[in-house]
C-alpha positions as a Markdown table, in Angstrom:
| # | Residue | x | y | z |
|---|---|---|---|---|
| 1 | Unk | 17.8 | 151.4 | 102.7 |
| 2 | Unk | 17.4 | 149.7 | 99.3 |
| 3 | Unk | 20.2 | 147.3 | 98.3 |
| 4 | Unk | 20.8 | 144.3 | 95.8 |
| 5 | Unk | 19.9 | 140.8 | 97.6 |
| 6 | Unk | 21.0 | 137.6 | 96.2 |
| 7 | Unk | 19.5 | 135.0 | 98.0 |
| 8 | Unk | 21.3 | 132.5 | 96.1 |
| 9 | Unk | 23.2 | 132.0 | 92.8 |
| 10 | Unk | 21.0 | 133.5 | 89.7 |
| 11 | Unk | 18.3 | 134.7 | 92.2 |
| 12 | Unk | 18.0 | 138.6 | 93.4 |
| 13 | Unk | 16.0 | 141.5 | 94.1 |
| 14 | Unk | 16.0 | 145.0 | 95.0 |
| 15 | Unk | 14.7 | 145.5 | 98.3 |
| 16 | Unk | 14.7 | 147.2 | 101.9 |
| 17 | Unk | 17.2 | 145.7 | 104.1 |
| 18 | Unk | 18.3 | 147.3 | 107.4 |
| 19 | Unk | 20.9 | 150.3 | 107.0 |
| 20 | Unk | 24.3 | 149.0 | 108.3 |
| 21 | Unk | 25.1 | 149.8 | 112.3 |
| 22 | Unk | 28.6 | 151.7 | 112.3 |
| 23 | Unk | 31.5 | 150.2 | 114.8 |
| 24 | Unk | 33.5 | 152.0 | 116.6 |
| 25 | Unk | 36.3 | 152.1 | 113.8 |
| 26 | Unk | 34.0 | 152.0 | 111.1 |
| 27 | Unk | 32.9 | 154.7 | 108.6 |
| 28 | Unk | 28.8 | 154.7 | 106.6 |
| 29 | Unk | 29.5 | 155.6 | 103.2 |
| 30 | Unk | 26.9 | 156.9 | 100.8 |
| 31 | Unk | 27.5 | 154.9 | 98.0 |
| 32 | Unk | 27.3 | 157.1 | 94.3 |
| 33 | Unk | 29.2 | 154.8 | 92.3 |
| 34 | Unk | 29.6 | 151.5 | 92.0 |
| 35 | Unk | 31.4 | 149.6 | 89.1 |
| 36 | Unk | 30.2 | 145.9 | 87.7 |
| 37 | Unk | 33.3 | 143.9 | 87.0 |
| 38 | Unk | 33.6 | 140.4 | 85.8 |
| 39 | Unk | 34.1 | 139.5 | 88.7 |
| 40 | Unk | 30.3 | 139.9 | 89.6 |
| 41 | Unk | 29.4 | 137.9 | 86.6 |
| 42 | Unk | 30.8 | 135.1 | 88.4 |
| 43 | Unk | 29.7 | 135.9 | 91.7 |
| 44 | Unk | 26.5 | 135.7 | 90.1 |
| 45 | Unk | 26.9 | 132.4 | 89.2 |
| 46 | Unk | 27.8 | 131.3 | 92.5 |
| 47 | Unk | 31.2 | 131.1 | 91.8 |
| 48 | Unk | 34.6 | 132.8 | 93.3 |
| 49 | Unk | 34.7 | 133.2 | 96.7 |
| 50 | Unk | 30.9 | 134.2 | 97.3 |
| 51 | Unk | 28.9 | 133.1 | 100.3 |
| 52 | Unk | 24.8 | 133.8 | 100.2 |
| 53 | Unk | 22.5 | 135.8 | 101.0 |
| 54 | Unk | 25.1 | 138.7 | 99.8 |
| 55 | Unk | 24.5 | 142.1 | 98.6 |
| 56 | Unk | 27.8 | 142.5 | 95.8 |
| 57 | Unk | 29.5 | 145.6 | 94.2 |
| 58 | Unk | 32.9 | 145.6 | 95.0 |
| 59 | Unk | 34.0 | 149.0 | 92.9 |
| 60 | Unk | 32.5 | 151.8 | 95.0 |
| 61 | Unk | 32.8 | 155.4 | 95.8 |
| 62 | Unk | 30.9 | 157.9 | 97.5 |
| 63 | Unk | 30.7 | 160.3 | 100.7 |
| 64 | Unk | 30.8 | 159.8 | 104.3 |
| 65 | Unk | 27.6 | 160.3 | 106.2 |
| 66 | Unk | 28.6 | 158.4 | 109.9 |
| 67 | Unk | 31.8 | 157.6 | 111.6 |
| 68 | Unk | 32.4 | 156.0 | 114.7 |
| 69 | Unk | 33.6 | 157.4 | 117.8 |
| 70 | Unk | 37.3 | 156.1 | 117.3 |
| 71 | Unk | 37.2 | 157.5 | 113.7 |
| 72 | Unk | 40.1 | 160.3 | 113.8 |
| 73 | Unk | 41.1 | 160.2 | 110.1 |
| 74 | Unk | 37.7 | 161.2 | 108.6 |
| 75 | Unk | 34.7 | 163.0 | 109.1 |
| 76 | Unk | 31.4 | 163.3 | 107.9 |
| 77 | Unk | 31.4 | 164.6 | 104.0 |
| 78 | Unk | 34.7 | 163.5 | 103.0 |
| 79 | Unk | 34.9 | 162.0 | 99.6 |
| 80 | Unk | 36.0 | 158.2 | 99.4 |
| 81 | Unk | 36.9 | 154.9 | 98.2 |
| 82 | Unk | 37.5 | 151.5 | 99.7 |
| 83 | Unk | 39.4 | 148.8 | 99.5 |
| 84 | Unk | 37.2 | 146.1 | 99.9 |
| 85 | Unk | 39.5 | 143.6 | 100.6 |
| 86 | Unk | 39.4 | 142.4 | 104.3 |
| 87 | Unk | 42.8 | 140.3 | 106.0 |
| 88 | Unk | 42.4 | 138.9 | 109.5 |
| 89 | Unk | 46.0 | 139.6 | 110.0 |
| 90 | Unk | 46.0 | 136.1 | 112.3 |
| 91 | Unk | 45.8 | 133.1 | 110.6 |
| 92 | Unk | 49.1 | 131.2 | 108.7 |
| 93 | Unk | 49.3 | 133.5 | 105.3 |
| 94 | Unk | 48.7 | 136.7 | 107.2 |
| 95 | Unk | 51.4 | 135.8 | 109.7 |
| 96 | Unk | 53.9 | 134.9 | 106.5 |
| 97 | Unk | 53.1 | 138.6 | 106.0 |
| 98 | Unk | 50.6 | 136.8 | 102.9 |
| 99 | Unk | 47.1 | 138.9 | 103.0 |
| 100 | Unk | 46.4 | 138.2 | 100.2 |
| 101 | Unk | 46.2 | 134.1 | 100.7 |
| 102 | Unk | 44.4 | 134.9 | 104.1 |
| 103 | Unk | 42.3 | 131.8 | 105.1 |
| 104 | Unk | 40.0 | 134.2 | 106.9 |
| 105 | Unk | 40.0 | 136.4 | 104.0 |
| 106 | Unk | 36.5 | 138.9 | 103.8 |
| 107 | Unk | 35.5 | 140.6 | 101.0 |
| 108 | Unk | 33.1 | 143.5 | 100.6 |
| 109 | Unk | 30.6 | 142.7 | 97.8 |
| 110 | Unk | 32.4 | 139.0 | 97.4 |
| 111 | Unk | 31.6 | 137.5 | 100.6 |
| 112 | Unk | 30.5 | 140.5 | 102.8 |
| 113 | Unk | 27.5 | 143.2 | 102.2 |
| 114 | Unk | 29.0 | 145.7 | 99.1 |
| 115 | Unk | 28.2 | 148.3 | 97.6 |
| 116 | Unk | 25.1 | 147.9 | 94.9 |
| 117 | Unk | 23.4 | 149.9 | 98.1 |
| 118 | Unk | 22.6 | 153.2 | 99.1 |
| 119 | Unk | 25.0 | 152.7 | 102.0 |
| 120 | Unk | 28.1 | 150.9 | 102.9 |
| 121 | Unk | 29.8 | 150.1 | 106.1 |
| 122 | Unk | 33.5 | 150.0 | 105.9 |
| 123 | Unk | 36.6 | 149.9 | 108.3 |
| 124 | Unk | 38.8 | 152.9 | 108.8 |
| 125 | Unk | 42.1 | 151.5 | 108.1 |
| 126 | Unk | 40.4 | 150.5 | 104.3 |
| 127 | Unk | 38.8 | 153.7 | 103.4 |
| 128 | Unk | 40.9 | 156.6 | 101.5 |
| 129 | Unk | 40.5 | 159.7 | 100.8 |
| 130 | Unk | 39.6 | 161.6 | 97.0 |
| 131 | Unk | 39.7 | 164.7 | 96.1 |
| 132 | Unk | 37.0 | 167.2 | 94.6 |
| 133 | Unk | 39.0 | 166.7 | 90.9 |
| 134 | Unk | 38.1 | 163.0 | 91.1 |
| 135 | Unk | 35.0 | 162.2 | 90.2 |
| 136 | Unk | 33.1 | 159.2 | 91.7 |
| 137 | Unk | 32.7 | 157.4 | 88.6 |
| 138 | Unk | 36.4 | 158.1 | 88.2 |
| 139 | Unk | 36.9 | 156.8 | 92.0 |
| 140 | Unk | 35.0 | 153.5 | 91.3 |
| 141 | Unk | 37.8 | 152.1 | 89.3 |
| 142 | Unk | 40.4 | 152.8 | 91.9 |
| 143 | Unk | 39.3 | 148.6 | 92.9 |
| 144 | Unk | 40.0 | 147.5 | 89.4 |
| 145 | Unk | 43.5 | 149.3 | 89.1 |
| 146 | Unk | 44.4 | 148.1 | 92.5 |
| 147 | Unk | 44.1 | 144.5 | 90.9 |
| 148 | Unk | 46.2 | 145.8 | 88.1 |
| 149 | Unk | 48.6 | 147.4 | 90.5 |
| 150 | Unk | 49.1 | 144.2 | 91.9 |
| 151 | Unk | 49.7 | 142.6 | 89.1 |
| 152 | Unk | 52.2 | 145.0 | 87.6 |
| 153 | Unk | 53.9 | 143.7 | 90.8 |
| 154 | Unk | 54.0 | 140.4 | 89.9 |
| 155 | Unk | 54.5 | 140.9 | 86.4 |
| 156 | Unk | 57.6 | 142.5 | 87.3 |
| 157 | Unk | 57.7 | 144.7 | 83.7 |
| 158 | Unk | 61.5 | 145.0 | 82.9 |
| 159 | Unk | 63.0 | 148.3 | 80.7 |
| 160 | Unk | 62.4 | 147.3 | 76.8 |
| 161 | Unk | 60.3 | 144.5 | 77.4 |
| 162 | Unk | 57.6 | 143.5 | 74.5 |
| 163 | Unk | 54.4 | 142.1 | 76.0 |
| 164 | Unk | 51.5 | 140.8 | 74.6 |
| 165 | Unk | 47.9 | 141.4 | 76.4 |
| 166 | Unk | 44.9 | 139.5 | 75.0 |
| 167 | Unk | 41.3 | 140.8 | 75.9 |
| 168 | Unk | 40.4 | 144.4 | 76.2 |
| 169 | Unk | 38.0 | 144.6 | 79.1 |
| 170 | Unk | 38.3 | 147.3 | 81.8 |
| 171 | Unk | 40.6 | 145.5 | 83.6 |
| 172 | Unk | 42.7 | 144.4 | 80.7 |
| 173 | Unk | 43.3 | 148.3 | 79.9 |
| 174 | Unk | 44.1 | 149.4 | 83.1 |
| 175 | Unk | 46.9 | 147.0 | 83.1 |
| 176 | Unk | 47.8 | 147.8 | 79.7 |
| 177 | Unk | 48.4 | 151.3 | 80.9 |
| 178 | Unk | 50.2 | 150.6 | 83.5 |
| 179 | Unk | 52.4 | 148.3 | 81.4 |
| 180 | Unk | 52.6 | 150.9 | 78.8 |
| 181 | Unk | 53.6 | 153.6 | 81.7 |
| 182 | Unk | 55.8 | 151.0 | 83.3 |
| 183 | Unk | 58.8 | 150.4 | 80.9 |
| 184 | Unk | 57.8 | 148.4 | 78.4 |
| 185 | Unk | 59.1 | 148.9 | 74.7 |
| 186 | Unk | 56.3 | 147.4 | 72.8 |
| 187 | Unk | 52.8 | 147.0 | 74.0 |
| 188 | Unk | 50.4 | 144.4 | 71.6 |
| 189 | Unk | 46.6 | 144.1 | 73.1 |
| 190 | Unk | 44.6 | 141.1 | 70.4 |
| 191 | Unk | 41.1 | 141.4 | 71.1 |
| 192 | Unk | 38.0 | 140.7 | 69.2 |
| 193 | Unk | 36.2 | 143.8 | 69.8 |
| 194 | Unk | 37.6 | 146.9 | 66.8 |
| 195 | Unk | 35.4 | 149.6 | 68.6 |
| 196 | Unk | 37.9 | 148.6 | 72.1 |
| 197 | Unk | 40.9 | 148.4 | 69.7 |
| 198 | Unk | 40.1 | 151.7 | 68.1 |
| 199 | Unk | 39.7 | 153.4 | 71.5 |
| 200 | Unk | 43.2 | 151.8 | 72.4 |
| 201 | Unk | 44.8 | 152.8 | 69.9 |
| 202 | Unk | 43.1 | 156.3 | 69.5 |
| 203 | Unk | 44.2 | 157.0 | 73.4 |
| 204 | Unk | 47.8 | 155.8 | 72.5 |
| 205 | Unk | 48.0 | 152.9 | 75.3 |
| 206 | Unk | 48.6 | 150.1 | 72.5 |
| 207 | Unk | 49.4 | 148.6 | 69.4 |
| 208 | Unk | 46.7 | 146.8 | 68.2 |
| 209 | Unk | 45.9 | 143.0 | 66.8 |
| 210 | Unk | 42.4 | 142.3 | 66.0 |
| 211 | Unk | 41.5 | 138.6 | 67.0 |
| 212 | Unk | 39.4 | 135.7 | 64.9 |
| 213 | Unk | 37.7 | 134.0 | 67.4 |
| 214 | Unk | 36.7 | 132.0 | 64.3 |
| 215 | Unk | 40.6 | 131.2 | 63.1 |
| 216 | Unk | 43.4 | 132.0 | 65.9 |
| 217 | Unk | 45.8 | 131.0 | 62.8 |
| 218 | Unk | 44.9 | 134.3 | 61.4 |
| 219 | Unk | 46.0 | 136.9 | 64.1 |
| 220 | Unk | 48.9 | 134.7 | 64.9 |
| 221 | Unk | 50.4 | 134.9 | 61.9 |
| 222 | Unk | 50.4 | 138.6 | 62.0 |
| 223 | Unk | 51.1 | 138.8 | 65.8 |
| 224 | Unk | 54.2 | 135.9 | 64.4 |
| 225 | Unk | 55.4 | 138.3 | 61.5 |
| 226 | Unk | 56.0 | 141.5 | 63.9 |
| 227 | Unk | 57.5 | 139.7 | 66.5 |
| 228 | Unk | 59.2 | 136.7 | 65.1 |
| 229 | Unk | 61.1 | 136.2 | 69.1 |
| 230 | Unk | 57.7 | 136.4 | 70.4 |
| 231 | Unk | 57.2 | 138.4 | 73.9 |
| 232 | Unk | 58.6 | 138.8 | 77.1 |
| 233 | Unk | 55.4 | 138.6 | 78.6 |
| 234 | Unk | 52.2 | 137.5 | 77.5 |
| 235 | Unk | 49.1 | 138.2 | 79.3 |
| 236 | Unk | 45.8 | 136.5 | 79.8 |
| 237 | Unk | 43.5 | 139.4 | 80.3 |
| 238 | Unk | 40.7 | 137.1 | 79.0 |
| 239 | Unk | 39.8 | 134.4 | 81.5 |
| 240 | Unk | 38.9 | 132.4 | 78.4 |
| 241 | Unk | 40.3 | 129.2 | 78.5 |
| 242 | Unk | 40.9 | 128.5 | 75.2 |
| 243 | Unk | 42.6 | 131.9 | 74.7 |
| 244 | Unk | 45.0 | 130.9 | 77.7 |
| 245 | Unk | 46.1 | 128.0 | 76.3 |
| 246 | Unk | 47.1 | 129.8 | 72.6 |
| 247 | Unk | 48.9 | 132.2 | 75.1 |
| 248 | Unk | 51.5 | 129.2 | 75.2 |
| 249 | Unk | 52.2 | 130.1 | 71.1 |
| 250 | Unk | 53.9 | 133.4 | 72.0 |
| 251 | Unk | 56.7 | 133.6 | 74.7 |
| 252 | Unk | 60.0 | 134.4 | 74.2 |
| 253 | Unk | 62.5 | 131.8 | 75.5 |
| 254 | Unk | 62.4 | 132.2 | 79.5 |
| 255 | Unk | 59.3 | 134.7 | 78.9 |
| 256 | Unk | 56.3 | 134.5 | 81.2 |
| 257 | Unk | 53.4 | 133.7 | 80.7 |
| 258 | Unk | 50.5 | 135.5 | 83.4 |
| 259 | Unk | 47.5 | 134.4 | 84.0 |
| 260 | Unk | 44.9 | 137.3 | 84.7 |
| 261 | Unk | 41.3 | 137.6 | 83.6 |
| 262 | Unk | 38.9 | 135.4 | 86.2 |
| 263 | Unk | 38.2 | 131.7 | 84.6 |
| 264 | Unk | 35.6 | 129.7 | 85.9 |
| 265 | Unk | 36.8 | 127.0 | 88.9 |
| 266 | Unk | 36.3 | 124.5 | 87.0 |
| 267 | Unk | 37.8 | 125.4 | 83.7 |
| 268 | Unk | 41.2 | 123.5 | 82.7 |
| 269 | Unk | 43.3 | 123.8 | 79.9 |
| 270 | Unk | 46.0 | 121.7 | 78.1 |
| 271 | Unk | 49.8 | 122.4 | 78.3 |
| 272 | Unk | 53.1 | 121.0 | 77.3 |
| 273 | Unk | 55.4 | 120.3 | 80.3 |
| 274 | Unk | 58.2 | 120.1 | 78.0 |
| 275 | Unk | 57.7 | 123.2 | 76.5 |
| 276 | Unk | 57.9 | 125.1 | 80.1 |
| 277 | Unk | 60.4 | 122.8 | 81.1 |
| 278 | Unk | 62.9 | 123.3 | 77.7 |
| 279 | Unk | 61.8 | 127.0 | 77.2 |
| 280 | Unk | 62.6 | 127.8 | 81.5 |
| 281 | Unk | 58.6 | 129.8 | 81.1 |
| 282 | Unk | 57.3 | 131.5 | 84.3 |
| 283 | Unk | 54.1 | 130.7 | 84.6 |
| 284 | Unk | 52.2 | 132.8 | 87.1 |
| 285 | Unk | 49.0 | 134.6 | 88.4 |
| 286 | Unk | 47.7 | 137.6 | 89.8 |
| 287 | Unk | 44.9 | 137.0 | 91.8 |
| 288 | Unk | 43.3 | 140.6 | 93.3 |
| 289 | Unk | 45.1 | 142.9 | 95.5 |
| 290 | Unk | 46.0 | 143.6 | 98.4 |
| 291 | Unk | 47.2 | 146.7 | 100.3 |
| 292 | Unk | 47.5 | 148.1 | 96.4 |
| 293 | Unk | 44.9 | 150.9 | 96.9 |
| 294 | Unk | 47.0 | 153.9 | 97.7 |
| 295 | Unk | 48.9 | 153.6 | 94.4 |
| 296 | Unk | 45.8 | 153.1 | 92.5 |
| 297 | Unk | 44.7 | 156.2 | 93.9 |
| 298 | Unk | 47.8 | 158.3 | 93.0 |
| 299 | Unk | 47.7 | 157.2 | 89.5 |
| 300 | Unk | 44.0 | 158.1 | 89.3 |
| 301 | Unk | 44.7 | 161.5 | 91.3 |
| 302 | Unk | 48.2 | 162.0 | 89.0 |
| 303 | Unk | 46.1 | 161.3 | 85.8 |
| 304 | Unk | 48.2 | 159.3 | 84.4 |
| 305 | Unk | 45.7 | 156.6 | 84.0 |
| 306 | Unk | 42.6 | 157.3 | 82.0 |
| 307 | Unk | 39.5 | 155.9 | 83.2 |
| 308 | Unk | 36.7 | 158.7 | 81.1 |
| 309 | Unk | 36.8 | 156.4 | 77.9 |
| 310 | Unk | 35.4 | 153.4 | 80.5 |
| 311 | Unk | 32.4 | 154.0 | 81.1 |
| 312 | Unk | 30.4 | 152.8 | 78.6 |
| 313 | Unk | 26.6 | 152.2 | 80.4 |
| 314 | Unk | 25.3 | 153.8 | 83.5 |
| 315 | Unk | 21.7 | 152.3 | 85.6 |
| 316 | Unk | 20.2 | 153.3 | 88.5 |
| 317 | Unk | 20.2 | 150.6 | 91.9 |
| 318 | Unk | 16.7 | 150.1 | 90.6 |
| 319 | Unk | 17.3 | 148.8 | 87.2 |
| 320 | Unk | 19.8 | 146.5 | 88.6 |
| 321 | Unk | 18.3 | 143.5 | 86.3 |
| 322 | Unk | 19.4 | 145.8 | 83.1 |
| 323 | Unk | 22.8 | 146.3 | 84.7 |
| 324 | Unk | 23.4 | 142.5 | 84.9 |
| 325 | Unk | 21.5 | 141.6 | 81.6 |
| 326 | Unk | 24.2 | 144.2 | 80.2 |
| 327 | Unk | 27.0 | 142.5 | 81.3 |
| 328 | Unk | 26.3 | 139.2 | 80.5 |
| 329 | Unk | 24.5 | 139.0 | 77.3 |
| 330 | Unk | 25.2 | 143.0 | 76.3 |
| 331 | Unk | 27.5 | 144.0 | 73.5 |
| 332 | Unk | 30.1 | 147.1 | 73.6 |
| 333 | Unk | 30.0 | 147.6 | 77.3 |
| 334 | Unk | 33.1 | 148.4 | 79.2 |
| 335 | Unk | 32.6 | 149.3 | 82.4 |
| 336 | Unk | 29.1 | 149.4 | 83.7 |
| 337 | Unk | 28.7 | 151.7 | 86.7 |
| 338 | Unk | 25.3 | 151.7 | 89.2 |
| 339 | Unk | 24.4 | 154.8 | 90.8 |
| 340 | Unk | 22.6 | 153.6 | 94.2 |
| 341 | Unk | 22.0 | 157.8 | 95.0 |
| 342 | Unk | 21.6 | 160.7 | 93.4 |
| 343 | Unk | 21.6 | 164.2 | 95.1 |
């Protein structure tokens, strides 16, 4: 089969690799979709967990073609996702009942084979069923809203809160939804990007701030005129580091401040102690998911979150290279979805 090969940070190709063996409790997937998420920019890098030679894509959907022969749940030509998100159940975190800090922890397209393939091998007890109204561009985005799910959870939304999201990515508008969906009285996304903010608006998931990357002074005025209490929340949907640390201008007194969008390792910022310390502000991340994918599902399934408006660019397995030189040097992309088959 063909698949996407780093062989080390910066340096891939598309070529014939072997087609995964199947387990016993293992499903092959035909991979139709699979999203690019920041995620894989810093994969590409070298950076997150990842772990070389690795074949990413993280965000997929597609059909069954081989189970194995303890498989009872699916069958050859059902329609699925996966989580790709792999606990040993074992070590100290998973027996703290803490996947998601597994020390073993494997993930599919991360640090595991993925799904910028034609085919995918996947463990049952990960795989899930869609139906024929989901699409599998649609399905793809079922990983990215299990992130978001997750962080709703951590998030903790409370009835009339006013939150504050900067950045307008993919992932940044699933959450939005969900926030918007989720009790919150006022929702406020700042972003740089008018044709984002125009589609947030326009789909009624947001109020809308657009940001100077030139002169923060500028939006935080306004953002400081309509909420002179500043937010409950405010959310780093960004991973920019210099956009985290203005995120300290904005909370309420005892809001929280959540850090979301990726940042590099090595990236630090500058905070006041005192001002967390006086001001009682909950700092905390949301770092992927774990065991999040069913309710991503049924939101996609439900249609309550819109995913249509998403997907911006679309490129074969083939012109992989485009992909990539989309996402990290492209304008006006949202998500960017590769199509390893085509029937």
């Amino acid at each position: 089969m063909k698949a996407v090969v780093y062989h080390e940070p910066r340096n891939y190709e598309v070529m014939e690799v072997p087609k995964p063996e199947v387990k016993c409790n293992q499903v092959l997937i035909k991979v139709y979709s699979c999203g690019i998420c920041r995620t894989d920019a810093h994969i590409h890098e070298g950076d997150f967990i990842s772990r070389f030679p690795l074949t990413p894509g993280h965000e997929f959907a597609g059909m069954i073609v081989e189970v194995g022969e303890h498989v009872a749940d699916f069958k050859v030509g059902d329609r699925v996702t996966a989580d790709n998100a792999v606990e040993c159940g074992d070590c100290y975190y998973c027996k703290k009942d803490m996947p998601l800090f597994c020390e073993n922890f494997y993930s599919l397209g991360c640090n595991g084979p993925g799904g910028f393939a034609e085919y995918v091998v996947v463990n049952e007890n990960k795989v899930y069923h869609i139906s024929d109204n989901l699409t599998f561009d649609q399905a793809c985005f079922s990983e990215p809203l299990a992130c978001a799910v997750h962080g709703m959870d951590v998030i903790d939304v409370h009835c009339g809160d006013d939150v504050l999201i900067f950045g307008s990515g993919p992932t940044g508008i699933l959450l939005t939804q969900l926030i918007k969906n989720g009790g919150a009285a006022n929702v406020v996304v700042c972003a740089p990007s008018q044709e984002k903010l125009d589609l947030i608006e326009r789909d009624g998931y947001a109020k809308t701030i657009k940001m100077d990357k030139n002169d923060y002074s500028k939006h935080t005025k306004v953002l400081k005129e309509m909420f002179p209490k500043g937010f409950d929340i405010v959310v780093d949907a960004t991973g920019n580091p210099r956009v985290l640390e203005q995120c300290f201008n904005f909370p309420k007194q005892a809001g929280k401040v959540i850090v979301y969008g990726v940042a590099a390792s090595d990236d630090k910022i500058t905070l006041s102690p005192y001002q967390i310390f006086n001001s009682e502000l909950k700092v905390l991340g949301s770092f992927a998911q774990i065991h999040c994918f069913d309710r991503a599902v049924k939101y996609l399934e439900s249609g309550i979150i819109k995913v249509d408006d998403l997907a911006t660019h679309h490129f074969d397995l083939a012109d992989f290279d485009k992909a990539m030189e989309q996402m990290l040097h492209g304008h006006g992309q949202l998500k960017i979805i590769v199509h390893p088959n085509k029937d």
